[in-house]
N, C-alpha and C positions, 0 to 999 in steps of 0.2 A: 119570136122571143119578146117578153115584153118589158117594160122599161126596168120593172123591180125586177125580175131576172137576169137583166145585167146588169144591174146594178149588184148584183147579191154575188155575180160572179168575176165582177170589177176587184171585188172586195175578197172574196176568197185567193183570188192569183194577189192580192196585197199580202195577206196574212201570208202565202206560201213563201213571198218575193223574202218578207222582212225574219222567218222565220228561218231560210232555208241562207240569210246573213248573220243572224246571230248563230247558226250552229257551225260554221265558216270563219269568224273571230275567234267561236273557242278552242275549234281545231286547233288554228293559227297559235293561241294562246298556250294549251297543250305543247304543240310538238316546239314552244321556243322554249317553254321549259324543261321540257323535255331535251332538246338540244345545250341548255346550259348545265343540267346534271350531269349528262354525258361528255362535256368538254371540262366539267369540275373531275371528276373521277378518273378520266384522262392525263388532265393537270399531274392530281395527286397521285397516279400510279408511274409516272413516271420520273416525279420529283424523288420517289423511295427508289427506284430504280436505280436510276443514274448515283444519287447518294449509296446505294450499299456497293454500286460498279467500283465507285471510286474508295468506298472504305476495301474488301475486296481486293483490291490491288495495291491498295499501298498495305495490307495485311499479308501480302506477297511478300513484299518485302523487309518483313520481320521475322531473323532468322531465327530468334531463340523468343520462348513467351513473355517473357520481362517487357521485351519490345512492343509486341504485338495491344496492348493497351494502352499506350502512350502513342504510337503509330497512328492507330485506330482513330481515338478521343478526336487528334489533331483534325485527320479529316474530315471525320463527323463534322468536326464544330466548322471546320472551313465551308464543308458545303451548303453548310445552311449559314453561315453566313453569321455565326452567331463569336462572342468572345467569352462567354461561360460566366457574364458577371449579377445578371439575374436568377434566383432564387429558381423557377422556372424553366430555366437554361443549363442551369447543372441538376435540377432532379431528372430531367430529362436525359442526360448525357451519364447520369449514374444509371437511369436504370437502362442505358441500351449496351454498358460493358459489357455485363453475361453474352449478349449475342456478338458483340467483337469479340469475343476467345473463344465464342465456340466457332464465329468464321473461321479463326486463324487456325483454331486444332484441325478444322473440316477440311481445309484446304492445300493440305499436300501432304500423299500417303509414305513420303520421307518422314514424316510428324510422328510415323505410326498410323493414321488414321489414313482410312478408305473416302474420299471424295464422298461429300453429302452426311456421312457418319460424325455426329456431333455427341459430346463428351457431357451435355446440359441436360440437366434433371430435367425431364418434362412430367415431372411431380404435379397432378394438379394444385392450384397456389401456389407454387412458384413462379414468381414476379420472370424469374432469369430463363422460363422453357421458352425454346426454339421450336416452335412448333407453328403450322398454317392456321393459326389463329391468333400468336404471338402480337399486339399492334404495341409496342413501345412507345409511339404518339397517341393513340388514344385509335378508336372508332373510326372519327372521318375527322380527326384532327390531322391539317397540314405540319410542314415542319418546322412552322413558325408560330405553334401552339393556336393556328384562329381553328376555325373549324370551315368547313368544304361543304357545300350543300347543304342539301335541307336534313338536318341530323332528324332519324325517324324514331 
């Protein structure tokens, strides 16, 4: 072997060493963000969670509907923590009533209604339908109006 062939192969296992590093950072760089979307989505599925758990049962226990939206409101606004005195805080809380009455009709076939059987126009443009596309907060807005992730 002669000197500029080691040399030429000195330098190839360089380019491999330095090349086979930076695709090793970006991996790295991927799966943490990759790891922070998925602990954001987390976050915010279980923040709606626990909030409709506890709207949901204190919805239990309103026996007549009069109740069942002053019930509601209360816990809503408990569990997020809010006092309803920003502009923001009560558009919010107006528009998630429709799905507080339709919880409460849905939820005991003493009501009349059959479990999961909601009484809410799922009119398309209706602000108030219950339906698996329904977001009251927004997209990938948390329940403290910021937003979650990287909104796409």
């Amino acid at each position: 072997m002669t000197a500029q062939a080691f040399t030429d192969y000195i330098y190839y296992l360089e380019r491999a060493a330095r090349s086979a590093s930076v695709a090793e950072e970006n991996l790295r760089r991927e799966i943490a963000q990759h790891f922070a979307e998925l602990e954001c989505e987390r976050q915010f599925a279980f923040r709606h969670y626990n909030s409709m758990q506890a709207v949901a049962r204190a919805l239990g226990e309103a026996a007549i509907e009069e109740e069942a939206p002053v019930k509601g409101r209360a816990v809503f606004m408990r569990e997020l923590n809010w006092a309803g005195v920003t502009e923001q805080q009560r558009a919010v809380t107006e528009r998630f009533a429709p799905v507080i009455l339709a919880v409460w009709k849905s939820g005991s076939p003493a009501r009349g209604r059959q479990t999961g059987d909601c009484e809410v126009e799922n009119a398309p443009g209706n602000p108030g339908a219950l339906t698996h596309t329904a977001r009251p907060f927004g997209d990938k807005e948390n329940l403290n109006g910021q937003w979650q992730g990287n909104p796409k």
